[in-house]
Backbone of each chain as ProteinMPNN parsed JSONL, in Angstrom:
{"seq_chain_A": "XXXXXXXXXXXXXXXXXXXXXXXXXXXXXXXXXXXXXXXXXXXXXXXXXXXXXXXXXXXXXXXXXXXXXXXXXXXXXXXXXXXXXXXXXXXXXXXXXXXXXXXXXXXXXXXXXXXXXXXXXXXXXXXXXXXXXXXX", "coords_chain_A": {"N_chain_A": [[12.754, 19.191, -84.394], [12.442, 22.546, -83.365], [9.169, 24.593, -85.43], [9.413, 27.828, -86.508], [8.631, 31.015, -87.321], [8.686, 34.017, -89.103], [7.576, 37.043, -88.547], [6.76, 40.56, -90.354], [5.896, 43.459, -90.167], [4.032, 46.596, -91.32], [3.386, 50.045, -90.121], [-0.086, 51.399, -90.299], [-2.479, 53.563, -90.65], [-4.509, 53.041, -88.534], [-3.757, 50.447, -87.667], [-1.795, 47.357, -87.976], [-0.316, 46.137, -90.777], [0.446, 43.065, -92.775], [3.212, 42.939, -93.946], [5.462, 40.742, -94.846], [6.088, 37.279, -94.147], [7.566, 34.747, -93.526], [9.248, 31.535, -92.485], [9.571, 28.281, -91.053], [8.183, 25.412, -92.442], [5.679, 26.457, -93.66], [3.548, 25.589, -95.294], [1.984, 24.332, -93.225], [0.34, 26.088, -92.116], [-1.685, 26.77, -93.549], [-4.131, 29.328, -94.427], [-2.951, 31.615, -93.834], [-1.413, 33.362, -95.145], [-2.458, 35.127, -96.631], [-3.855, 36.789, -95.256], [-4.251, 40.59, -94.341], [-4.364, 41.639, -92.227], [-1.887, 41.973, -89.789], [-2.166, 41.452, -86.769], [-4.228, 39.809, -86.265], [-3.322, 37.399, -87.56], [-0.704, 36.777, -85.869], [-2.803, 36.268, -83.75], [-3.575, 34.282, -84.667], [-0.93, 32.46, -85.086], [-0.408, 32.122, -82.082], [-2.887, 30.847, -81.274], [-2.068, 28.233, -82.217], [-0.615, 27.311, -81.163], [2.256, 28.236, -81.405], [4.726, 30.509, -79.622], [5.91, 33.488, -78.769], [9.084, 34.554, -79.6], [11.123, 36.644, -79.944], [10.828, 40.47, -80.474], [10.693, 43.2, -82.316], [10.883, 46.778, -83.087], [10.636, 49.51, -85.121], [10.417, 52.747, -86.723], [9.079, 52.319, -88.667], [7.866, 50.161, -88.333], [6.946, 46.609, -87.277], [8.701, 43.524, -85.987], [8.099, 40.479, -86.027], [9.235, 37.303, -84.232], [8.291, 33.564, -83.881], [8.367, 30.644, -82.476], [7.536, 27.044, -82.537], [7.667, 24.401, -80.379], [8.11, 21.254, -82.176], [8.739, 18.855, -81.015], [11.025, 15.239, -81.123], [12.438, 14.156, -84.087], [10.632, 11.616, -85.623], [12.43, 8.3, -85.483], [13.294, 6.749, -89.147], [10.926, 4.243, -90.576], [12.044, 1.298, -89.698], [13.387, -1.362, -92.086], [11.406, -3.909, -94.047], [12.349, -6.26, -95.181], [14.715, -6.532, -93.548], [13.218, -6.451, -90.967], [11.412, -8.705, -91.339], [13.913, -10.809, -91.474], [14.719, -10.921, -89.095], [12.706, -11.782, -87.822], [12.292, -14.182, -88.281], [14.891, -15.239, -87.208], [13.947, -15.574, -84.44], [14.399, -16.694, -80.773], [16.496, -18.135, -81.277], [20.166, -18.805, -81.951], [22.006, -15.617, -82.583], [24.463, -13.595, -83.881], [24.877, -10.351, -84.376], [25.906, -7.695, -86.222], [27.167, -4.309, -85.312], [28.49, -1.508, -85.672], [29.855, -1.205, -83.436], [30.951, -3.301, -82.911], [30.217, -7.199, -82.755], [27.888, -9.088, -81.365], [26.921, -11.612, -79.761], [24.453, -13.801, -79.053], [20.77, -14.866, -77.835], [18.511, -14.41, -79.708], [15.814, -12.528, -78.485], [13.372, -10.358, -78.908], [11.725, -8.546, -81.126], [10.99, -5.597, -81.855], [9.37, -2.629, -82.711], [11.529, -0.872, -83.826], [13.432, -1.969, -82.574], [15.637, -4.452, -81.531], [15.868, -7.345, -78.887], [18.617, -8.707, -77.16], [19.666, -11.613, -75.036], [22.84, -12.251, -73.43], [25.235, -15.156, -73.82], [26.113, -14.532, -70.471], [23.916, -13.449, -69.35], [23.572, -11.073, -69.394], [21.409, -8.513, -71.081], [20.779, -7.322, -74.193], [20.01, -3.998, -75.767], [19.574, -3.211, -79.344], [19.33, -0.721, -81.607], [17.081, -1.197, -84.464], [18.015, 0.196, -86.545], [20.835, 0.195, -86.536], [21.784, -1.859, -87.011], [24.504, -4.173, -88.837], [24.487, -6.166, -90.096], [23.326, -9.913, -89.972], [24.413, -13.0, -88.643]], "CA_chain_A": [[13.099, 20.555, -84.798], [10.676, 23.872, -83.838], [9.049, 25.344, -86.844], [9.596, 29.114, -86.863], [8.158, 31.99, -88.527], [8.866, 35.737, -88.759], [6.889, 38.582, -89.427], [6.809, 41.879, -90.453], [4.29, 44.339, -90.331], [4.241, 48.175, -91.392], [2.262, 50.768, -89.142], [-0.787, 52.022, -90.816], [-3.306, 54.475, -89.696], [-4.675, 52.334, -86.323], [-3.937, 48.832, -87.951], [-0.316, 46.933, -88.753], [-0.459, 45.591, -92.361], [1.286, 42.21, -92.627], [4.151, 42.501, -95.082], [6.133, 39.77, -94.812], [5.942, 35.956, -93.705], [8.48, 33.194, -93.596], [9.617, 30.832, -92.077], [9.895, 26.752, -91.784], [7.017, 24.583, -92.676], [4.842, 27.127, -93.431], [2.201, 24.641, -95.718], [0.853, 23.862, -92.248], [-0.518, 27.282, -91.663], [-3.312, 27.261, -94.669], [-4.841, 30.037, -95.256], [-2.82, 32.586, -92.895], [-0.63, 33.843, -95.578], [-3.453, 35.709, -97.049], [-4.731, 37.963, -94.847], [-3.424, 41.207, -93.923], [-4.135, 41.865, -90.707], [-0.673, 41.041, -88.74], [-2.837, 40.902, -85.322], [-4.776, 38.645, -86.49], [-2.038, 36.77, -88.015], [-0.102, 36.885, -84.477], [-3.645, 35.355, -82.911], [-3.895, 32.465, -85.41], [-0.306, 31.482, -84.306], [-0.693, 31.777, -80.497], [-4.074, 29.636, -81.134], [-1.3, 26.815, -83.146], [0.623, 26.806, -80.521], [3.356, 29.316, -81.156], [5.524, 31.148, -78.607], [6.169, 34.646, -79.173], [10.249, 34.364, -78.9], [11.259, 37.684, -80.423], [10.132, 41.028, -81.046], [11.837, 44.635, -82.383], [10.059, 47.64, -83.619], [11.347, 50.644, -85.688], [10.179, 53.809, -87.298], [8.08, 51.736, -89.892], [6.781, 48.547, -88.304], [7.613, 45.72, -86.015], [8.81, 42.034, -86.836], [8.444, 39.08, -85.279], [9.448, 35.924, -84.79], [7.344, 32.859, -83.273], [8.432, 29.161, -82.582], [6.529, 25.714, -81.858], [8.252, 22.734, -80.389], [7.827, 20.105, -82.311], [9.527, 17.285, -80.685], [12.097, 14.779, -81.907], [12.499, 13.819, -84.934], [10.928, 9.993, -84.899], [13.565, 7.715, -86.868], [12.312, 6.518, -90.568], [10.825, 3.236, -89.994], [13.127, -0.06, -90.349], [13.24, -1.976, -94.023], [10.7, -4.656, -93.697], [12.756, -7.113, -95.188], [15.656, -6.816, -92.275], [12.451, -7.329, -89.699], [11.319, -10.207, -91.813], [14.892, -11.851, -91.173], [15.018, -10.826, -87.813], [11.652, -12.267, -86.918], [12.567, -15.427, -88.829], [15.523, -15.847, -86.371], [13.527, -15.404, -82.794], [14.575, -17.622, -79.976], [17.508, -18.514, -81.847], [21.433, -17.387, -81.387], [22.802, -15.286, -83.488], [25.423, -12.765, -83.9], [24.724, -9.481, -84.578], [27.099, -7.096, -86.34], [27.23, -3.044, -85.31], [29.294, -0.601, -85.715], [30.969, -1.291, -81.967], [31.495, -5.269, -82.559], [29.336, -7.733, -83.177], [26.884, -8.97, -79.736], [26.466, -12.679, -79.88], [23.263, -14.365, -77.843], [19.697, -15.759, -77.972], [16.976, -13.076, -80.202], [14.269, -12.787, -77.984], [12.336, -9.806, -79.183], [11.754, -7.74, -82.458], [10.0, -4.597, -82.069], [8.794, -2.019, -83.899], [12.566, -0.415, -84.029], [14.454, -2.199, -81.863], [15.752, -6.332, -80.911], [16.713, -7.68, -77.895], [19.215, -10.219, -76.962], [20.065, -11.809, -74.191], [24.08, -13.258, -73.86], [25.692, -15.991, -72.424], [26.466, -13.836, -69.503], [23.169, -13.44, -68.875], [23.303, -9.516, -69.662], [20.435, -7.85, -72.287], [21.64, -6.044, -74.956], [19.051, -3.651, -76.52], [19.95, -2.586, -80.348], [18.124, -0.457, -82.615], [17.62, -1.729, -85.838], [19.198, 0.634, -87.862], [22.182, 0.457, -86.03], [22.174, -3.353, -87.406], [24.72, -3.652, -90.003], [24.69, -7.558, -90.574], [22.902, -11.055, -89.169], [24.725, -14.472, -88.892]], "C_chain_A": [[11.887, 21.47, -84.616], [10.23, 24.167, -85.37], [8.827, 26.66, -86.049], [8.997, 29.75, -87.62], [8.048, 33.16, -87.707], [8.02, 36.408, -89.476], [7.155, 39.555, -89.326], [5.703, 42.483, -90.77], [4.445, 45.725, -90.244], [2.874, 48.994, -90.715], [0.864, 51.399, -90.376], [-1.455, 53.322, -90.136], [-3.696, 53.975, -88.315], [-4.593, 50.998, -86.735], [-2.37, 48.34, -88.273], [-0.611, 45.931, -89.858], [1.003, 43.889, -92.22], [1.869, 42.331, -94.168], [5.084, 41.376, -95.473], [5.932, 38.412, -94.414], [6.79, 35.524, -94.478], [8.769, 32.731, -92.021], [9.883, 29.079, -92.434], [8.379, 26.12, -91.146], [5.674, 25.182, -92.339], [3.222, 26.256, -94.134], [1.121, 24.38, -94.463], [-0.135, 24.729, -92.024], [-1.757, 27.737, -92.567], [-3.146, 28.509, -95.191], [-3.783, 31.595, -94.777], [-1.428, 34.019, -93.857], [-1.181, 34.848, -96.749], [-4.231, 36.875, -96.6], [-3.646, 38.888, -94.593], [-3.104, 42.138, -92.648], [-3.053, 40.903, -89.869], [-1.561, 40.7, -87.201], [-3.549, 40.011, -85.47], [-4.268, 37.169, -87.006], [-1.438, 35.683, -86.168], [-1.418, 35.95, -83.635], [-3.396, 34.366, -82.978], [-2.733, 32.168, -84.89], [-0.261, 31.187, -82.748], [-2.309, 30.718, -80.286], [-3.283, 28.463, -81.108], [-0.585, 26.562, -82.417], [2.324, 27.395, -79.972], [3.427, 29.803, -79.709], [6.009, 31.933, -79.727], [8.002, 34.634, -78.437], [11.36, 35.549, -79.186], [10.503, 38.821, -80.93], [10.807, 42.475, -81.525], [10.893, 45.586, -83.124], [10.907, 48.914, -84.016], [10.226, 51.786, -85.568], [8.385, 53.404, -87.852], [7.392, 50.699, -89.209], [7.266, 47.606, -87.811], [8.068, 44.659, -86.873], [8.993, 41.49, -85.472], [8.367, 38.139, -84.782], [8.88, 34.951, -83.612], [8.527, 31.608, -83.407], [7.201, 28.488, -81.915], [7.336, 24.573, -82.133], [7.534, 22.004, -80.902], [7.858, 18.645, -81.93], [10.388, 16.717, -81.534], [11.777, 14.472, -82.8], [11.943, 12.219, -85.03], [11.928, 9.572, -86.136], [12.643, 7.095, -87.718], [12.395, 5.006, -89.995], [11.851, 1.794, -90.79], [12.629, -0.35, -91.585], [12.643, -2.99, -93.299], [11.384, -5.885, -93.886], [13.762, -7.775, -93.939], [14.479, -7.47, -90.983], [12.231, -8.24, -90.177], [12.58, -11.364, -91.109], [15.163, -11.981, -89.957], [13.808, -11.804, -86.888], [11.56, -14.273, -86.799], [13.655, -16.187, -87.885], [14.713, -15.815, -84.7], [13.966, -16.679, -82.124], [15.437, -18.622, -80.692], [18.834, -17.775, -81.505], [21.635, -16.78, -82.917], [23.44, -14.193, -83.245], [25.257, -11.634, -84.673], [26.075, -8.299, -85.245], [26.486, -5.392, -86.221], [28.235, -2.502, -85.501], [30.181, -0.586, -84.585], [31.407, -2.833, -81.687], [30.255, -5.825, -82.699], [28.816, -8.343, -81.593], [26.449, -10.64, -80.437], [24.891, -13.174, -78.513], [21.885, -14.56, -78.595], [18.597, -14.58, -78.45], [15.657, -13.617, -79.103], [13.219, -11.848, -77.965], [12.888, -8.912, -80.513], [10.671, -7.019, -82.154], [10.049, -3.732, -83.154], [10.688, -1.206, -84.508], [13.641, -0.812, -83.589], [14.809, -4.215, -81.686], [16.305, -6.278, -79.465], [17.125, -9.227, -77.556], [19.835, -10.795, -75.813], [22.127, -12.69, -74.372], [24.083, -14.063, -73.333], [25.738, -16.004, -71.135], [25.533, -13.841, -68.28], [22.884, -11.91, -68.859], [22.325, -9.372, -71.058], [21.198, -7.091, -72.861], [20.268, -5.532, -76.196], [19.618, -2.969, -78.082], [18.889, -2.281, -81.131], [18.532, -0.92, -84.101], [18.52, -1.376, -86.954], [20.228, 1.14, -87.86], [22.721, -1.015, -86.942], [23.255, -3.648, -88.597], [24.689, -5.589, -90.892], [24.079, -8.74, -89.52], [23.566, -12.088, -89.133], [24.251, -15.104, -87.925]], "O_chain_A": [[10.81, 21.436, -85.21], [10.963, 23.951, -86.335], [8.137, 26.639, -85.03], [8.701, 29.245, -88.703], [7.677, 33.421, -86.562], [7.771, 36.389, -90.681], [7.81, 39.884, -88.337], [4.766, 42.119, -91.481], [4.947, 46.189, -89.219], [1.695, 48.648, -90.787], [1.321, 51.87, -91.417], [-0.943, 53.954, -89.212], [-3.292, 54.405, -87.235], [-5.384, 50.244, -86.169], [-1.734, 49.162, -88.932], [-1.209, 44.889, -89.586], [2.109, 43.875, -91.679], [1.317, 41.997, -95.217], [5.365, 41.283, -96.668], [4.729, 38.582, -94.219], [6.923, 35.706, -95.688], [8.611, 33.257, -90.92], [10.231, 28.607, -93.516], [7.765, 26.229, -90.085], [4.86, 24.894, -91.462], [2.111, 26.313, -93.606], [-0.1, 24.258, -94.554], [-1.292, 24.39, -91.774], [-2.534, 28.679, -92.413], [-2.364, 28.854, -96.077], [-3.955, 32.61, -95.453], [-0.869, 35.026, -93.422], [-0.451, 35.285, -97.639], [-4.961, 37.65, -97.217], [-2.464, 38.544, -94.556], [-2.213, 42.892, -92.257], [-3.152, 39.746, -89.46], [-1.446, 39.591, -86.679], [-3.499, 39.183, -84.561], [-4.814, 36.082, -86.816], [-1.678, 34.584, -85.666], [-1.067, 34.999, -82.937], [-3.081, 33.541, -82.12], [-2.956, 31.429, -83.93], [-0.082, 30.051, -82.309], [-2.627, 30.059, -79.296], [-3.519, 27.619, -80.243], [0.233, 25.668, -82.636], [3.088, 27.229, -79.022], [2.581, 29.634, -78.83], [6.35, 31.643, -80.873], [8.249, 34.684, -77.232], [12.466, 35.405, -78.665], [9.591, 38.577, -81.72], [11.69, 42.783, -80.725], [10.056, 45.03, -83.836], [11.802, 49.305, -83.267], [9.372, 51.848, -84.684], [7.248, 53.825, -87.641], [6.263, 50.398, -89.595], [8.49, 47.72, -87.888], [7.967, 44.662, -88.1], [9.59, 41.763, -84.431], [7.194, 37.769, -84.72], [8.94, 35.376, -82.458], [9.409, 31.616, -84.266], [6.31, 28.921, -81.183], [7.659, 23.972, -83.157], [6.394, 21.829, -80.473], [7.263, 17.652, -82.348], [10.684, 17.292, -82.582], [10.554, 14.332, -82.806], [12.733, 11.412, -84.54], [12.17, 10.118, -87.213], [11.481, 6.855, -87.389], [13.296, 4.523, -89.31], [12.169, 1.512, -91.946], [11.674, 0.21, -92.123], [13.01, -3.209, -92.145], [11.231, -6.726, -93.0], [13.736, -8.917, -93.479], [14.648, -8.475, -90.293], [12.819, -9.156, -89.602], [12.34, -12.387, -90.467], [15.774, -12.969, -89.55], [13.916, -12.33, -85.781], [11.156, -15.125, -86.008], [13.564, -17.398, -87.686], [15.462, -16.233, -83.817], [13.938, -17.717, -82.785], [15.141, -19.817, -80.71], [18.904, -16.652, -81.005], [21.472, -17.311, -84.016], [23.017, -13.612, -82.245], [25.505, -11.848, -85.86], [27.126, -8.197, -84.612], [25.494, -5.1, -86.889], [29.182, -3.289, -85.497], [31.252, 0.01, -84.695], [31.949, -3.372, -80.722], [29.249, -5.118, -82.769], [29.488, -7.951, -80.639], [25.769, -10.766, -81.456], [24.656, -12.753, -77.381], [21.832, -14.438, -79.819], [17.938, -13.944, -77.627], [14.936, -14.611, -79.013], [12.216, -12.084, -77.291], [14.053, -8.666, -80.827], [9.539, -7.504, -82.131], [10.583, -3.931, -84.245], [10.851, -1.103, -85.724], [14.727, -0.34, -83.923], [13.89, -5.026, -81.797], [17.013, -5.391, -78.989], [16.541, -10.31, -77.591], [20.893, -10.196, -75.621], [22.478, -13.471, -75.256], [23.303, -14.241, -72.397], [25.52, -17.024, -70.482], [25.739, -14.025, -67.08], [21.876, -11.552, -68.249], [22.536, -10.115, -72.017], [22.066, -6.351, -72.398], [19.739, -6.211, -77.076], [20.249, -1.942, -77.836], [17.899, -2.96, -81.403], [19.608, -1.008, -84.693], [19.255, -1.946, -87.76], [20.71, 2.033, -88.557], [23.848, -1.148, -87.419], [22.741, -3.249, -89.641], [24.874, -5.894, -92.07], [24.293, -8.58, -88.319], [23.222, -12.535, -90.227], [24.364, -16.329, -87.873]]}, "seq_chain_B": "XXXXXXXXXXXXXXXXXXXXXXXXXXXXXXXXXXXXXXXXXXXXXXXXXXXXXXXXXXXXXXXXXX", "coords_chain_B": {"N_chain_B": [[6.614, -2.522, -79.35], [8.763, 0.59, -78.94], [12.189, 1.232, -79.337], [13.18, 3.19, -77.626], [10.982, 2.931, -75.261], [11.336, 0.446, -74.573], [13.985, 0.293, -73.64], [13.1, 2.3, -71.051], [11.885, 0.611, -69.539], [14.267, -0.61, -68.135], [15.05, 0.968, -66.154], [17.001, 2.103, -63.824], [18.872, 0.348, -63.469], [22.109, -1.105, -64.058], [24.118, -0.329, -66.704], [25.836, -0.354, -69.651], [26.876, 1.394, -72.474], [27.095, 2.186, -76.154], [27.375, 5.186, -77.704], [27.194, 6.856, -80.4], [30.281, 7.041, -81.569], [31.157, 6.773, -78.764], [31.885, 5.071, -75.46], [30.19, 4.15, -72.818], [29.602, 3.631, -69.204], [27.159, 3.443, -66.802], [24.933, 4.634, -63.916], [21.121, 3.737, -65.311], [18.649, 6.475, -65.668], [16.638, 7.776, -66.373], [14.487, 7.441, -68.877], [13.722, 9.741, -72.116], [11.514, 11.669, -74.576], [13.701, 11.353, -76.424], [15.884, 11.583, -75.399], [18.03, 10.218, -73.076], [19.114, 9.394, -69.734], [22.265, 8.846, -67.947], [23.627, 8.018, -64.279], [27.324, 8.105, -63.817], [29.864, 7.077, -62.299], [33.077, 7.705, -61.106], [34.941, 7.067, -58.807], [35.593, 8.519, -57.084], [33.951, 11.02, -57.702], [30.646, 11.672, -58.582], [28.677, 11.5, -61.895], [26.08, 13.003, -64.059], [25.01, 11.793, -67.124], [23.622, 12.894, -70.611], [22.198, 11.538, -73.123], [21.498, 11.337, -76.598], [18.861, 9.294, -77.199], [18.301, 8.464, -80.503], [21.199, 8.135, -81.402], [22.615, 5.821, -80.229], [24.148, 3.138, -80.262], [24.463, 0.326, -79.245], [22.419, -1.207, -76.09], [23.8, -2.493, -73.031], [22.383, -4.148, -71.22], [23.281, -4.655, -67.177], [22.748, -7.662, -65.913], [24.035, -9.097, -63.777], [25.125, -6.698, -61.852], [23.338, -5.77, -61.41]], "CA_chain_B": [[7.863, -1.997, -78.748], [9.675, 1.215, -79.629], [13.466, 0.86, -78.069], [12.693, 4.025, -76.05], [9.989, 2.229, -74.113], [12.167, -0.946, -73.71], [15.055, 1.31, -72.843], [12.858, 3.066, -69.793], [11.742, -0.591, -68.471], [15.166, -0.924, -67.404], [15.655, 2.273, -65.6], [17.72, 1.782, -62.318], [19.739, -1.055, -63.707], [23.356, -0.9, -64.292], [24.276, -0.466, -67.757], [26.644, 0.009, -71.033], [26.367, 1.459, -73.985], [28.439, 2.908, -77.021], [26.496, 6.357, -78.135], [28.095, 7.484, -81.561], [31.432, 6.125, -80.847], [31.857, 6.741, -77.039], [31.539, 3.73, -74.635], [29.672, 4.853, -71.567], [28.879, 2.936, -67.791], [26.834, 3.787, -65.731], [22.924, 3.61, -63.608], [19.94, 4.418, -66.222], [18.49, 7.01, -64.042], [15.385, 8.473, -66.945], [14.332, 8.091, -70.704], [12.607, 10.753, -72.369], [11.154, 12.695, -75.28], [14.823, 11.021, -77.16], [17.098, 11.697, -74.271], [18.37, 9.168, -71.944], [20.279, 10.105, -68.662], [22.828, 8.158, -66.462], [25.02, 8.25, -63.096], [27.892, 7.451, -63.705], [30.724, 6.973, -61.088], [35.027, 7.231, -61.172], [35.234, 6.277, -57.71], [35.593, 9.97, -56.507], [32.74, 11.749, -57.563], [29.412, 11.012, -59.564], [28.103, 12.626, -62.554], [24.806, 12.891, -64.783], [25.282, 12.303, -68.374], [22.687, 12.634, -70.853], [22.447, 11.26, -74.528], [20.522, 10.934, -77.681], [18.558, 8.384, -78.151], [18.508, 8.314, -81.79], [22.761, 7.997, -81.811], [22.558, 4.89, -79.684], [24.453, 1.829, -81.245], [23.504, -0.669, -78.227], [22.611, -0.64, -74.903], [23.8, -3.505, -72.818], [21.784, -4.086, -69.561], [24.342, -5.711, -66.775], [22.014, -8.199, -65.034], [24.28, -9.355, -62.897], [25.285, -6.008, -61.856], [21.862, -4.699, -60.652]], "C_chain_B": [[9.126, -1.352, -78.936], [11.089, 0.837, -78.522], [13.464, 2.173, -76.965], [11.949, 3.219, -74.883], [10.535, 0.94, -73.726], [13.268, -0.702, -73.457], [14.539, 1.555, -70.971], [12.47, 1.73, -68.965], [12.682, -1.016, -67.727], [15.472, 0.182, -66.645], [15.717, 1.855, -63.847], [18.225, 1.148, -62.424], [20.789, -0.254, -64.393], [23.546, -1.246, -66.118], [25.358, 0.046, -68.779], [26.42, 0.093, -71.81], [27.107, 2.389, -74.925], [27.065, 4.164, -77.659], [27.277, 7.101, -79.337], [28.958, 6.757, -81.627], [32.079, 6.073, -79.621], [31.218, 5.803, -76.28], [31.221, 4.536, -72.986], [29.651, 3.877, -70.351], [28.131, 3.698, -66.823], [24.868, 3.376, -64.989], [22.091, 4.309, -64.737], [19.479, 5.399, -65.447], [16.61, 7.569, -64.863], [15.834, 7.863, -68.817], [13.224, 8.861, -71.013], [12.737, 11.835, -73.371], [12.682, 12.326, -75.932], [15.815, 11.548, -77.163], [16.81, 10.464, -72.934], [19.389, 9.672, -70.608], [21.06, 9.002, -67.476], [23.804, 8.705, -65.801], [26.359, 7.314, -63.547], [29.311, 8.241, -62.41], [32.352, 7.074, -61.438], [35.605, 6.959, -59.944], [35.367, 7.772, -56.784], [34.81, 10.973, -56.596], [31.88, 11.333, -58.914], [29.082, 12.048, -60.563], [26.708, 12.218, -63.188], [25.2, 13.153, -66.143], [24.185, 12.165, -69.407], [22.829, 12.208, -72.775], [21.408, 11.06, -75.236], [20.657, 9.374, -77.786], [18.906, 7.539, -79.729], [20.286, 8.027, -82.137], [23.42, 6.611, -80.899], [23.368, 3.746, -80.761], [23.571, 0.463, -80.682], [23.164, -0.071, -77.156], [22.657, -1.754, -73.912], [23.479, -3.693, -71.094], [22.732, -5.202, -68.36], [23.245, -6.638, -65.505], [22.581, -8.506, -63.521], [24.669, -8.409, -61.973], [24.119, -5.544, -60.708], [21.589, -4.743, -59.166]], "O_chain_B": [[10.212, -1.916, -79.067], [11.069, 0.368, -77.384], [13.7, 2.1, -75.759], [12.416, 2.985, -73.768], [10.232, 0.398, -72.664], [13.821, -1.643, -72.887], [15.178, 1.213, -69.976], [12.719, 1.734, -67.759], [12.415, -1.703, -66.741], [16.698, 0.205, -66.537], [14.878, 1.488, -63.024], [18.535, 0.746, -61.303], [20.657, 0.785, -65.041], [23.137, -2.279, -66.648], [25.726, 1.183, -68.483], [25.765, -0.774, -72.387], [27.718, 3.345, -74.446], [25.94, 3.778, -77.975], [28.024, 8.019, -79.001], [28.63, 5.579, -81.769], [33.164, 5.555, -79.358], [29.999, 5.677, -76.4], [31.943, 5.268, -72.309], [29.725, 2.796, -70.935], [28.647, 4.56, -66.113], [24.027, 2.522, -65.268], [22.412, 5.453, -65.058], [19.9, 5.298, -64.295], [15.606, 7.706, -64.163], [16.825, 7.868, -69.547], [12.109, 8.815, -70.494], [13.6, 12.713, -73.33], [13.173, 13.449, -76.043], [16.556, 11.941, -78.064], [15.865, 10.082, -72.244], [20.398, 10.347, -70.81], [20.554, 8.52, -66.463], [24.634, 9.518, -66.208], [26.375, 6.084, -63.599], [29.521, 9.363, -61.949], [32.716, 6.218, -62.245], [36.784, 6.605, -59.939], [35.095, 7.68, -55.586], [34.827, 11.851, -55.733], [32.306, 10.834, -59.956], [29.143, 13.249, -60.299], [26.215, 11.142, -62.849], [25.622, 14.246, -66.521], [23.573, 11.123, -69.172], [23.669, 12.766, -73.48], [20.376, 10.639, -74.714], [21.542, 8.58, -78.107], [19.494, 6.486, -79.979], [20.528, 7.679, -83.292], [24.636, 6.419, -80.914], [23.074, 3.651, -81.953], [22.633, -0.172, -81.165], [23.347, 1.127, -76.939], [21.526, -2.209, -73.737], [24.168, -3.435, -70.107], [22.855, -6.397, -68.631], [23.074, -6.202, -64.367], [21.999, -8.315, -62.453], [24.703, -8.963, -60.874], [24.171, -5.125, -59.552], [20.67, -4.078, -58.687]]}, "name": "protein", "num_of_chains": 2, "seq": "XXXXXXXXXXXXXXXXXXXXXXXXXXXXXXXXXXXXXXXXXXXXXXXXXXXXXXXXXXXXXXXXXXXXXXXXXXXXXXXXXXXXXXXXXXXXXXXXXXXXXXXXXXXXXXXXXXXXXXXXXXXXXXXXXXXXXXXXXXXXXXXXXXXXXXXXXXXXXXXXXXXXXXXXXXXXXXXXXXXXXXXXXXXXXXXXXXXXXXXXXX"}
């Protein structure tokens, strides 16, 4: 998810006054919610990374709004106990249960999020763990 | 070994995989940044489909296939 943030800023004599700030996951930004120079404001996020992705100006004073890709979301890491049992079966068969049927064949790896199993067939089948809903 | 990175080791191999609840076929063609993309075929024209990672159930590599 980007984090976002909008500003607003009212015209002064030769300076724009920062009135406003929000957005999402502003804690990261420190100190920046303190000063009141908006141009200076506007620097500090184009230093952080921001993209200037909106801008509108009135009578009174401009606003506006910044993002910064963050990237994906990573997934929360597996329950240790499920890798425990998983690691406990390696190079063993067993039968896997998901949500699309259960995947019988030989565990031959446990990573950090994921197993893989080879079948009978001779086809790989990669599942992430916390798709897993059961071991036999 | 996140399953992204043992996802992209197979890339160019024929494969299946259920994504949410839709059952897909087709070639791996890229993984990346928690998007995956394959060709797949209906015998009349090819397409590019691309899916989340993260909504993956399996992903079943067809050895014999390749």
């Amino acid at each position: 998810m980007p984090d976002l943030v909008v500003l607003r800023g009212e015209y002064q004599d030769d300076w724009i006054e920062l009135e406003s700030i929000s957005g999402t996951n502003l804690g990261t930004l420190g100190a920046i919610q303190d000063r009141k120079n908006m141009l200076a404001v506007v620097q500090y996020l184009l230093g952080q990374g921001y993209t200037l992705s909106y801008q509108s100006a009135d009578d009174d004073g401009v606003t506006m709004t910044f993002y910064r890709d963050t990237g994906p979301t990573p997934p929360p890491p597996p329950d240790d106990s499920l890798i425990q049992a998983l690691r406990a079966r390696l190079n063993t068969t067993v039968t896997i249960s998901t949500n699309a049927g259960d995947i019988t064949g030989v565990l031959n790896l446990v990573g950090t999020d994921v197993i893989r199993i080879v079948e009978p067939t001779g086809n790989i089948v990669l599942i992430p763990i916390s798709q897993i809903n059961g071991i036999e | 070994m996140t399953f992204e990175q043992l996802l992209a080791s197979y890339t160019g191999q024929m494969i299946e995989t259920v994504v949410g609840t839709e059952f897909y076929t087709g070639r791996l063609l890229s993984v990346n940044n928690g998007l995956f993309t394959i060709s797949t075929s209906d015998g009349y024209s090819t397409q590019q489909i691309t899916l989340l990672v993260s909504r993956v159930v399996y992903v079943r590599i067809l050895t014999a296939a390749a």
